[in-house]
C-alpha positions in Angstrom: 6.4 -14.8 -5.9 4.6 -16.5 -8.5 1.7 -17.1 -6.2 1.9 -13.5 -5.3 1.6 -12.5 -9.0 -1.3 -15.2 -9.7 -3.1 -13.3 -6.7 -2.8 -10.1 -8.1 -3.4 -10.8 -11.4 -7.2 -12.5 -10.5 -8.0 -9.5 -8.2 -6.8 -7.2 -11.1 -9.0 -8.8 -14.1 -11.7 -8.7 -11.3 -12.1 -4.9 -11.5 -13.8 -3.3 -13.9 -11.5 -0.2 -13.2 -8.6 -2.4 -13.1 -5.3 -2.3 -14.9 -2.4 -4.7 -14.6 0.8 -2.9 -15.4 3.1 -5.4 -13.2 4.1 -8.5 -14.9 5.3 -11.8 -14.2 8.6 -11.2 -15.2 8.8 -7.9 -12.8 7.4 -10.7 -10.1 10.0 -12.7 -10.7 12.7 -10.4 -11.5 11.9 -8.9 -7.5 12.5 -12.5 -6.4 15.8 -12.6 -8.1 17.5 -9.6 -7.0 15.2 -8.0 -3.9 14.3 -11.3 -2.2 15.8 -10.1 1.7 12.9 -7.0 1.5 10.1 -8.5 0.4 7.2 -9.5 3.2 4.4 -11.6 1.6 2.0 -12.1 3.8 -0.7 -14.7 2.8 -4.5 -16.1 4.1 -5.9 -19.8 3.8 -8.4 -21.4 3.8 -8.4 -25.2 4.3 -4.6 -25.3 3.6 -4.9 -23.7 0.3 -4.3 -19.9 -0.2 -6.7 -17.7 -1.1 -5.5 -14.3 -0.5 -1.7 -12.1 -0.1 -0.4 -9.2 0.1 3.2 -8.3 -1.1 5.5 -5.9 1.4 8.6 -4.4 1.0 10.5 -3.9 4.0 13.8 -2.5 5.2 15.1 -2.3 8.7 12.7 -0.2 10.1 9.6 0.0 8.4 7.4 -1.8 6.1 5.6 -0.9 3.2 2.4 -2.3 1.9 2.0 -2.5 -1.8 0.0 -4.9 -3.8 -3.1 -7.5 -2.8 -4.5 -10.5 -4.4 -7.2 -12.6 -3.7 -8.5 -16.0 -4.9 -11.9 -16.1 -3.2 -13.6 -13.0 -1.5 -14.6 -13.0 2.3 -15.7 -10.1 4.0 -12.7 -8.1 6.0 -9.9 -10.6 4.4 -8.2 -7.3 2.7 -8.2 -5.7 5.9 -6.4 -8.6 7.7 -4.3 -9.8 5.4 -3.3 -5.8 4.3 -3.7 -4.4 7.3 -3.6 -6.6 10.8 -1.3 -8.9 9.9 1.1 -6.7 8.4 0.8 -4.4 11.8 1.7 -7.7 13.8 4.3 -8.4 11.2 6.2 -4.9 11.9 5.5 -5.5 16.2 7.0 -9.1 16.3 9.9 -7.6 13.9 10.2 -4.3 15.9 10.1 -2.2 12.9 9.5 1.1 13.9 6.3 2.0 11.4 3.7 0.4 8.6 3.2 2.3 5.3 -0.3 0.7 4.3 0.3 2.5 1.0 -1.6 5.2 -1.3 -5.3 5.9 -1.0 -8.3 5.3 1.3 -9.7 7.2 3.7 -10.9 3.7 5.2 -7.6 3.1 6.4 -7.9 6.0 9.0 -10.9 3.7 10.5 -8.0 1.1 11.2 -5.6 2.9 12.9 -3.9 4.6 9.7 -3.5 7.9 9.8 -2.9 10.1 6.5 0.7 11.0 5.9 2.4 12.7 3.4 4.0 11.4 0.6 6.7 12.6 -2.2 6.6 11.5 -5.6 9.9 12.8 -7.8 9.2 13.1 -11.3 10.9 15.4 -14.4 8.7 16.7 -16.9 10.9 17.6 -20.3 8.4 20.1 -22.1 8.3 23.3 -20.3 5.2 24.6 -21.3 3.6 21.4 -19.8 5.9 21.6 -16.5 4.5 24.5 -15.7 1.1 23.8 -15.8 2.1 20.4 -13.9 3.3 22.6 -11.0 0.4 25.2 -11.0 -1.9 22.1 -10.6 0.7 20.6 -8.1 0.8 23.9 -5.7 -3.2 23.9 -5.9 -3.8 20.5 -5.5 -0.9 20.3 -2.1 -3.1 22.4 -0.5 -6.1 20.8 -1.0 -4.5 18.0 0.0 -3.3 19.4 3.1 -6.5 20.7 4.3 -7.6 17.6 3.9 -5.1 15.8 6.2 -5.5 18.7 8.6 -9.5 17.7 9.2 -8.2 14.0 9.2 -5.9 14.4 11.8 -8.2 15.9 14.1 -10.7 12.7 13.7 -7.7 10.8 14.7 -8.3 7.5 16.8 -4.7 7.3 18.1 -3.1 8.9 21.4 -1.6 12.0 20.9 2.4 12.2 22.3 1.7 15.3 24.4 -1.9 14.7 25.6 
């Protein structure tokens, strides 16, 4: 895990957008007490690492959260994040891979968009309430948007 968090931390001072909010301690607090779901999955090069990813996973899915790299090499995210988590979740027979929030790349892998809840309490009314308005617009955009997505889709449909 403290590989894992070195990773993340280079790829996160890397980015001028970036923002590291996870810590060592967080890193090594999930090693502690979550060791049993967490999948990292890592790349070398000449037997020395220079990418992961960090998984959680439970009996029948796994979910892809956070990447690091040492070096970059074109398509490394996308087989470490992607491909190799995919074969991870086959040779385990978990039943589906959650490659996380964001990207309409992803789609172009195999991903398709699905929907996500997020639960959260706002205290100040006044401010709750214009938190939902925005919520109830911005669901439906966000529907339409997985509607056109889904009808680009790469993989098989079930009836079809």
């Amino acid at each position: 895990m403290r590989l894992m968090f070195q990773l993340y931390k280079t790829h996160i001072d890397r980015l001028y957008y970036g923002h590291q909010y996870l810590t060592r301690a967080f890193f090594d607090e999930l090693s502690r007490r979550f060791a049993a779901h967490i999948c990292l999955i890592f790349a070398e090069r000449n037997s020395r690492v220079i990418a992961g990813t960090f998984n959680v996973q439970d009996q029948t899915a796994l979910y892809g959260r956070y990447w690091g790299v040492f070096e970059e090499e074109r398509y490394l995210h996308f087989n470490v994040c992607y491909y190799s988590a995919i074969e991870h979740c086959i040779r385990k027979g978990l039943e589906r891979f959650e490659a996380g929030a964001g990207g309409s790349f992803k789609q172009l892998r195999g991903l398709d968009p699905q929907p996500t809840t997020s639960m959260h309490y706002v205290v100040e009314e006044r401010f709750r309430r214009a938190v939902e308005q925005h919520l109830r617009q911005e669901r439906d955009a966000v529907n339409q948007k997985r509607a056109v997505l889904l009808e680009r889709s790469q993989l098989k449909k079930e009836n079809g």
